[in-house]
MISE-738664 format. One line per field, with one value per atom (N, C-alpha, C, O): z, y, x; atom name; residue in one letter; residue number from 0. Coordinates in Angstrom, 2 decimals. Example, Ala and Ser with C-alpha at 12.3 -4.5 7.8 and 13.67 -1.06 7.14 Angstrom:
// residues 2
w <- 7.80  7.80  7.80  8.46  7.08  7.14  7.87  8.04
v <- -5.69  -4.50  -3.30  -3.32  -2.25  -1.06  0.03  1.14
u <- 13.19  12.30  13.20  14.24  12.85  13.67  12.90  13.41
at <- N  CA  C  O  N  CA  C  O
aa <- A  A  A  A  S  S  S  S
i <- 0  0  0  0  1  1  1  1
// end
This chain:
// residues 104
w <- 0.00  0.00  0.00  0.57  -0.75  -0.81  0.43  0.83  0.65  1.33  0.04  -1.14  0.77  -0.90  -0.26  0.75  -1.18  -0.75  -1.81  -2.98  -1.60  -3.11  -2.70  -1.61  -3.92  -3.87  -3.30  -3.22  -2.76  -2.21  -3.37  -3.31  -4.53  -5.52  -6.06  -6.40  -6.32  -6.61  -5.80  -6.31  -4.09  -3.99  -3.73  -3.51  -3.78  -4.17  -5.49  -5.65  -6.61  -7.84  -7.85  -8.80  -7.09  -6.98  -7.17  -8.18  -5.89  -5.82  -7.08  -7.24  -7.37  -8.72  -10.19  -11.22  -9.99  -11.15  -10.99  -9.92  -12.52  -12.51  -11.89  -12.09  -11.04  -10.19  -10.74  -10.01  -12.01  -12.38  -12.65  -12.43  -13.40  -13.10  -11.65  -11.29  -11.03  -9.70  -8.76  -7.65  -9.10  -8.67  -9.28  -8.60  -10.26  -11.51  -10.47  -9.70  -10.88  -10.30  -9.11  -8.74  -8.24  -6.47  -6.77  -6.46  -7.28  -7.42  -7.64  -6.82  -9.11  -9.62  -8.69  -8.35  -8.42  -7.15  -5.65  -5.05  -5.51  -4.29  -4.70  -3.83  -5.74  -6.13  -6.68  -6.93  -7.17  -6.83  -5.49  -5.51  -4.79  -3.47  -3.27  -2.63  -4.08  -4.15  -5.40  -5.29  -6.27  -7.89  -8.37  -8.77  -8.33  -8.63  -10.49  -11.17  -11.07  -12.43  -12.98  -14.12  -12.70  -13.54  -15.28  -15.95  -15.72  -17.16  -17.79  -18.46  -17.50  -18.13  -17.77  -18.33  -16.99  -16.35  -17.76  -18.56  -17.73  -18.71  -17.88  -16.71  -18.45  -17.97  -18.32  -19.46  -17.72  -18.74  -18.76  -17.79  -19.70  -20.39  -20.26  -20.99  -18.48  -18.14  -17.97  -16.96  -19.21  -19.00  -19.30  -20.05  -18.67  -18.33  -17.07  -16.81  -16.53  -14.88  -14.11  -14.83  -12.75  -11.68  -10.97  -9.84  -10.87  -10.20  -8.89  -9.21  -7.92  -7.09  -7.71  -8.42  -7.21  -8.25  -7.17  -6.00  -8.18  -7.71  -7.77  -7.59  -8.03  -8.19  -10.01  -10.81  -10.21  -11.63  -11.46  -10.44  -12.73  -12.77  -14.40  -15.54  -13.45  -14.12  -14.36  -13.73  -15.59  -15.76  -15.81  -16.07  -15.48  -15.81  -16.97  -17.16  -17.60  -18.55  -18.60  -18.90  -18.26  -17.94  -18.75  -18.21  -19.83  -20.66  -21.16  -21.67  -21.00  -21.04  -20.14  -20.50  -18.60  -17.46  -17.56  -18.08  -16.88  -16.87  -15.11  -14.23  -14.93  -12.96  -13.30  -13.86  -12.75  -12.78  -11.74  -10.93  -11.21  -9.84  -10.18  -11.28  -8.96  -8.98  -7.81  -6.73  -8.00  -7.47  -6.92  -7.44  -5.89  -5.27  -4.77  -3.84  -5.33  -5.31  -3.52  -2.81  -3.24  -2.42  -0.91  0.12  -1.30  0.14  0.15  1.25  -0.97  -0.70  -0.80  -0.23  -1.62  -2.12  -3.11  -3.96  -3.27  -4.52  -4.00  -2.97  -4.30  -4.62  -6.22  -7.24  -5.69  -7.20  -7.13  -6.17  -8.37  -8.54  -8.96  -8.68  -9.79  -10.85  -11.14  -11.00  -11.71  -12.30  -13.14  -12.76  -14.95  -15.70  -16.41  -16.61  -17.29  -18.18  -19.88  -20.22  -20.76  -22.03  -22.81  -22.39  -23.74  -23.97  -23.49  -23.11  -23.42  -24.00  -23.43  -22.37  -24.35  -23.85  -23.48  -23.75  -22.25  -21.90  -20.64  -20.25  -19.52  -18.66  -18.20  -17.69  -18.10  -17.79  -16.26  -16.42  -15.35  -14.21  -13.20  -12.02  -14.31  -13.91  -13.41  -12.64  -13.80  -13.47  -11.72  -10.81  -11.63  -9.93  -9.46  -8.78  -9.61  -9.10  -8.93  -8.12  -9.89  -9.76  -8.69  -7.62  -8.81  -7.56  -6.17  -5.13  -6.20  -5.16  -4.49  -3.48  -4.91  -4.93  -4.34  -3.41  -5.16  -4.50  -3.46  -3.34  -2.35  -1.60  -0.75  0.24  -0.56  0.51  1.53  2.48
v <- -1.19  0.00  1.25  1.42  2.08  3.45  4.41  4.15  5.64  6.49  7.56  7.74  8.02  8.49  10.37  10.72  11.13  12.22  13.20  12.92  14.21  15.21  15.92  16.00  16.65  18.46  18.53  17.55  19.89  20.04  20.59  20.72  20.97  21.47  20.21  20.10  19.03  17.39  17.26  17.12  17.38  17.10  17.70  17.18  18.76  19.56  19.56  19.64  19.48  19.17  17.76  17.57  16.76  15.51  15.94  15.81  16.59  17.12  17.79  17.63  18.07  18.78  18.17  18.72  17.08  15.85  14.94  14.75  14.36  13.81  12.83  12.39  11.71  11.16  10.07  9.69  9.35  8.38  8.03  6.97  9.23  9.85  10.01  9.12  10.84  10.57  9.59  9.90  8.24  6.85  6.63  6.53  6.55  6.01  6.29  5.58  7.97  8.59  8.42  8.59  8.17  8.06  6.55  6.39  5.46  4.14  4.07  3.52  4.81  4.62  5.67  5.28  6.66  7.54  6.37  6.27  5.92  4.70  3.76  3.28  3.31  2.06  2.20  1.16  3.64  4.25  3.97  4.05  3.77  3.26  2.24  2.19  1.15  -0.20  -0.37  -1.17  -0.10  0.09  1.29  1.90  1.78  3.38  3.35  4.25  2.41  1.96  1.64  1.52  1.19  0.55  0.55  1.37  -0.43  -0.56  0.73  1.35  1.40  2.35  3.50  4.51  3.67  4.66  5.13  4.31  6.70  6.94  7.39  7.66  7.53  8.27  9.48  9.57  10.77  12.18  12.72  12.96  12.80  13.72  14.77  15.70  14.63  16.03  16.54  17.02  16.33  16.66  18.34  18.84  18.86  20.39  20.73  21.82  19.58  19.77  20.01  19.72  20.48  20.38  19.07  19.43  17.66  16.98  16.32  15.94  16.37  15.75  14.10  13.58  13.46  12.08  11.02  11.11  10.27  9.33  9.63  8.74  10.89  11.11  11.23  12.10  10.14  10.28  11.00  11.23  11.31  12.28  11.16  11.05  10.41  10.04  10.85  11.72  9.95  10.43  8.65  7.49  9.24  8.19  8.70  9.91  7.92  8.51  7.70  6.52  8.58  8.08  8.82  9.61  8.40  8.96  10.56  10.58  11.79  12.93  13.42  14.48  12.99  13.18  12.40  11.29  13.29  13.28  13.05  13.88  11.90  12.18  12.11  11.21  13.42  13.71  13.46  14.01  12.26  12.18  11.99  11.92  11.93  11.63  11.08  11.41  10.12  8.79  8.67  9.22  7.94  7.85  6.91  6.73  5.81  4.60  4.13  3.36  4.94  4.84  5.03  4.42  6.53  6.55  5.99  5.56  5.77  5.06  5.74  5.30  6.80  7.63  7.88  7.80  8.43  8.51  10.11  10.03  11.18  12.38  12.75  12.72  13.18  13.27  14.59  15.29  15.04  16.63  17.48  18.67  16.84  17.48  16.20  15.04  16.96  16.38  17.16  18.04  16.82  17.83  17.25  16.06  18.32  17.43  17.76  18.91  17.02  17.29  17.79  17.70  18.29  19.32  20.46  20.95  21.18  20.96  19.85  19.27  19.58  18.62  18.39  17.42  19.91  20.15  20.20  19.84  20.44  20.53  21.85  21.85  23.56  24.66  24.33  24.08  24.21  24.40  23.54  23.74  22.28  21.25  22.17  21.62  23.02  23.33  23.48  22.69  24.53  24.75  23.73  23.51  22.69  21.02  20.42  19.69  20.97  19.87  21.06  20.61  22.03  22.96  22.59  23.16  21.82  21.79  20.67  20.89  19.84  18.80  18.73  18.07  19.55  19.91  20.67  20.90  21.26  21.66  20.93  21.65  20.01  19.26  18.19  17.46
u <- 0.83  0.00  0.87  1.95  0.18  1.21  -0.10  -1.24  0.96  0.02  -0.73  -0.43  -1.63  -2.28  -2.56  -3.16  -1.96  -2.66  -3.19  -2.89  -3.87  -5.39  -4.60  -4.03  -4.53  -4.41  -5.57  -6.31  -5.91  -7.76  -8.40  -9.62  -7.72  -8.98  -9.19  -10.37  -8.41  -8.86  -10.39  -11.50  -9.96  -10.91  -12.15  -13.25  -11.84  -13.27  -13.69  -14.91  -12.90  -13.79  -14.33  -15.08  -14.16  -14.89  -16.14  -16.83  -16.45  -17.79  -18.81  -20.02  -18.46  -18.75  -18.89  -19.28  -18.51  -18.72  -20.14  -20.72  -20.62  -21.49  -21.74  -20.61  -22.40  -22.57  -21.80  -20.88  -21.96  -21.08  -20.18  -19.59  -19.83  -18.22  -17.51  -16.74  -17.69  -17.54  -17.32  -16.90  -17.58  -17.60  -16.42  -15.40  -16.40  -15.26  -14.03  -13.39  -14.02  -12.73  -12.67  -11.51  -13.37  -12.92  -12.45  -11.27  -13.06  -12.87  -11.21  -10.48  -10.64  -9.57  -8.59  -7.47  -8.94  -8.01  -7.59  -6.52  -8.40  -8.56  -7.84  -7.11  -7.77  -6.71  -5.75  -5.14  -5.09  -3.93  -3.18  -1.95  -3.57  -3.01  -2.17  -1.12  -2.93  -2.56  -2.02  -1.09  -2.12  -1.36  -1.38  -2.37  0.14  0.03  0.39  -0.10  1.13  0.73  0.19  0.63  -1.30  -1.93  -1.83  -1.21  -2.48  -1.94  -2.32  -1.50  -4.13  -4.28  -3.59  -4.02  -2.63  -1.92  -0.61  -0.16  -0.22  0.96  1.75  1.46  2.93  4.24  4.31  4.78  3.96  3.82  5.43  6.14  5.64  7.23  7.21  6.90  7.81  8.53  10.03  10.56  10.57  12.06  12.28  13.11  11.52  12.29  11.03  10.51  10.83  10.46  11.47  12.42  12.02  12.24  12.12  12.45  11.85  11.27  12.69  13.81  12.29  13.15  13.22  12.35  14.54  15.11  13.58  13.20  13.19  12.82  11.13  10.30  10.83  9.43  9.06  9.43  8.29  7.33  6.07  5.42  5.86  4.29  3.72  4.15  2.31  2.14  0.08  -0.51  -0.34  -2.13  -2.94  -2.61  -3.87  -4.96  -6.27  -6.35  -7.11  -7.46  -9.09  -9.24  -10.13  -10.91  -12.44  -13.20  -12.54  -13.45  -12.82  -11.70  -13.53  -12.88  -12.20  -11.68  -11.85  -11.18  -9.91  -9.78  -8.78  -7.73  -7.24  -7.47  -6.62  -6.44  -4.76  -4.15  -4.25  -2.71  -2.60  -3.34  -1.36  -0.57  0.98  1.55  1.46  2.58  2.93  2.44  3.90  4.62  5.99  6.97  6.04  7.40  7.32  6.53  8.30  8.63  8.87  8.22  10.02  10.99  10.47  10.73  9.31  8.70  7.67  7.32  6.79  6.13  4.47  3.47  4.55  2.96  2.89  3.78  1.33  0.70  0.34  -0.33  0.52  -0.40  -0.54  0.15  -2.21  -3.16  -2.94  -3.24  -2.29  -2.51  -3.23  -3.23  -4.01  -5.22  -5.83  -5.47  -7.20  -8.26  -8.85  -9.61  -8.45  -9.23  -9.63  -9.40  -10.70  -11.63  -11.27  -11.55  -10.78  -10.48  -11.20  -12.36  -11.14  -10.05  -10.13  -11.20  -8.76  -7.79  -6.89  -7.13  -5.70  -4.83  -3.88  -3.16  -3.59  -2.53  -2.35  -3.46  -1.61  -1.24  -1.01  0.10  -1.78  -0.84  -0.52  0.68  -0.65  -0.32  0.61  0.90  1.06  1.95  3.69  4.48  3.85  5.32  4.57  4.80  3.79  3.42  3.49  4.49  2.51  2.26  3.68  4.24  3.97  5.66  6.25  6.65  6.32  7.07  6.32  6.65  5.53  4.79  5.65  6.31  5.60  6.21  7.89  8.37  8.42  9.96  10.42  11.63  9.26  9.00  8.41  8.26  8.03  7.30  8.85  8.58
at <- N  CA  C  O  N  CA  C  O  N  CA  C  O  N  CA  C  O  N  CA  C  O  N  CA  C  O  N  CA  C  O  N  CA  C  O  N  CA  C  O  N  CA  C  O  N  CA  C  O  N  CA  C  O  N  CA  C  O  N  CA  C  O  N  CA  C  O  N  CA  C  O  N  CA  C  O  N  CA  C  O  N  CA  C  O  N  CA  C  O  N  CA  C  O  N  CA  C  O  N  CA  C  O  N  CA  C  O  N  CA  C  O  N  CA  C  O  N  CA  C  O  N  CA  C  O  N  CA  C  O  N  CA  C  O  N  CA  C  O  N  CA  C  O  N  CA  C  O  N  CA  C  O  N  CA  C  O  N  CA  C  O  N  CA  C  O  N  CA  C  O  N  CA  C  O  N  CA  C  O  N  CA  C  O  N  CA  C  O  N  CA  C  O  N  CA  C  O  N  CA  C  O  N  CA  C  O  N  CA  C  O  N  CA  C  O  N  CA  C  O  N  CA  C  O  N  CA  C  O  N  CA  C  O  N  CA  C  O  N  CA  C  O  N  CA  C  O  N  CA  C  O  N  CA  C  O  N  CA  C  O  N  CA  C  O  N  CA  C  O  N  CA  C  O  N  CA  C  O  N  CA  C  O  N  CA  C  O  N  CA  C  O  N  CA  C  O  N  CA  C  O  N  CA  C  O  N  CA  C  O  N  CA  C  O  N  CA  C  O  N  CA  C  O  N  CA  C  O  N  CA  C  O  N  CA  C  O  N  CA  C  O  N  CA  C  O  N  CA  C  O  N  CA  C  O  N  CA  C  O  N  CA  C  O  N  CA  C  O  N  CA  C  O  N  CA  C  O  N  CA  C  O  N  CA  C  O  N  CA  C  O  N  CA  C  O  N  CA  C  O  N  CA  C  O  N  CA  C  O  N  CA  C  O  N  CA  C  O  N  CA  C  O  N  CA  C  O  N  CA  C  O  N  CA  C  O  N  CA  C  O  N  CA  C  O  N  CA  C  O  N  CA  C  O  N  CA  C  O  N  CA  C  O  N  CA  C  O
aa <- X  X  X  X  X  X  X  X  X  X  X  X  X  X  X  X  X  X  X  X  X  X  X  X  X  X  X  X  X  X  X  X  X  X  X  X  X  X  X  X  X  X  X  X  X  X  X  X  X  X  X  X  X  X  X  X  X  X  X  X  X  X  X  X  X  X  X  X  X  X  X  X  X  X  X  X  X  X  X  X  X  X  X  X  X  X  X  X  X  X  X  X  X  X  X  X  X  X  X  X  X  X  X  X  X  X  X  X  X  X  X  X  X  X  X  X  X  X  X  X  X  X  X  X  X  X  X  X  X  X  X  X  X  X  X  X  X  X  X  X  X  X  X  X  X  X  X  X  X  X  X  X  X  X  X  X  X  X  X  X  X  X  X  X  X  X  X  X  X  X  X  X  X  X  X  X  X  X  X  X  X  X  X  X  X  X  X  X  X  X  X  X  X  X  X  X  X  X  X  X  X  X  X  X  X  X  X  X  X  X  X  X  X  X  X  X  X  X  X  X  X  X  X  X  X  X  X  X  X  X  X  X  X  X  X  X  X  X  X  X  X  X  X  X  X  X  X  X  X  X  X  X  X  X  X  X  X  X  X  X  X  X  X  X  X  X  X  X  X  X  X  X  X  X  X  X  X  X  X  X  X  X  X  X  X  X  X  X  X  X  X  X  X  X  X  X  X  X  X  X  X  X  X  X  X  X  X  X  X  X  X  X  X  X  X  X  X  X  X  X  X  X  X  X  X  X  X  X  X  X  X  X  X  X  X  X  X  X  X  X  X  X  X  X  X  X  X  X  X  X  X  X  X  X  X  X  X  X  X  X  X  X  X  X  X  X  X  X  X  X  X  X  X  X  X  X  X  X  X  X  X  X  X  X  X  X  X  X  X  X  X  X  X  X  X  X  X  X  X  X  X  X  X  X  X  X  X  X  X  X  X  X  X  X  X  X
i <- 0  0  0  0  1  1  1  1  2  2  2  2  3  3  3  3  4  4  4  4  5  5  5  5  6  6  6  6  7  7  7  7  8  8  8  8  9  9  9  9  10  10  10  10  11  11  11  11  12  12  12  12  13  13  13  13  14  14  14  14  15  15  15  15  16  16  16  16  17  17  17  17  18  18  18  18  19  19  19  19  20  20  20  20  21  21  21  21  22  22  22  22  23  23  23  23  24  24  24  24  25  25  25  25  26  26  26  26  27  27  27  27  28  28  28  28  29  29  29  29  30  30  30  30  31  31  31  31  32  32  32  32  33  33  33  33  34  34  34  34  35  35  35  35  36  36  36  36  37  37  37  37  38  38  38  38  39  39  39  39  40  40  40  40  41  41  41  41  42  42  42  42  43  43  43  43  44  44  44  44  45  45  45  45  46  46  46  46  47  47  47  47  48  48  48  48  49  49  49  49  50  50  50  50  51  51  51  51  52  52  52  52  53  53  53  53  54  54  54  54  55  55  55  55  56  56  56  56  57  57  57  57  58  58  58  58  59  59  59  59  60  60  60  60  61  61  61  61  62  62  62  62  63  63  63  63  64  64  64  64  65  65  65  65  66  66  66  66  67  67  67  67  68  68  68  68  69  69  69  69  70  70  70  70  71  71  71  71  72  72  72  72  73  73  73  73  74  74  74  74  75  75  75  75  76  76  76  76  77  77  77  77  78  78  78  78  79  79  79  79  80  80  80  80  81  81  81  81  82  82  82  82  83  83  83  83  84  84  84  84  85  85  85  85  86  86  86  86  87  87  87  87  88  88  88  88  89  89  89  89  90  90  90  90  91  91  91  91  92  92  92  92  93  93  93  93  94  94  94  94  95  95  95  95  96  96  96  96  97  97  97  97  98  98  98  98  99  99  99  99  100  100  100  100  101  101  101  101  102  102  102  102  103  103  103  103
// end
């Protein structure tokens, strides 16, 4: 088991999603815990991040929703950084998220 932790706008936009959706994503945020790779999981290409060694930023991909976390093998968590809804299909606010990150 990894420890699992939300940005709080993650989890306040939970709230704010359609009821079935909402299941989905708490379901697959929850079993991030226990498999922070899953197969439908990607590796997002951040080579002009900041990232401290040993932390990946990966997505999950769940109809038009996007669940951004990131992973650390070594200690042993999962924090979800975002949750957005496509399109667009980008990331603006990942450098912060990742600064967030190198600060903790």
């Amino acid at each position: 088991m990894y420890d699992l932790f939300l940005e709080p706008e993650v989890h306040a936009a939970r709230h704010d999603l359609p009821g079935n959706m909402r299941q989905r994503i708490r379901r697959t945020i929850d079993g991030l815990a226990k498999a922070p790779r899953p197969p439908e999981s990607r590796l997002l290409d951040t080579p002009d991040l900041d990232l401290p060694v040993g932390i990946e930023i990966r997505r999950v991909r769940l109809e038009h929703w996007r669940i951004v976390y990131a992973v650390h093998e070594d200690e042993r968590w999962v924090w979800v950084l975002g949750l957005y809804r496509r399109p667009p299909y980008d990331y603006p606010n990942l450098p912060d998220l990742a600064h967030k990150l190198a600060d903790q």
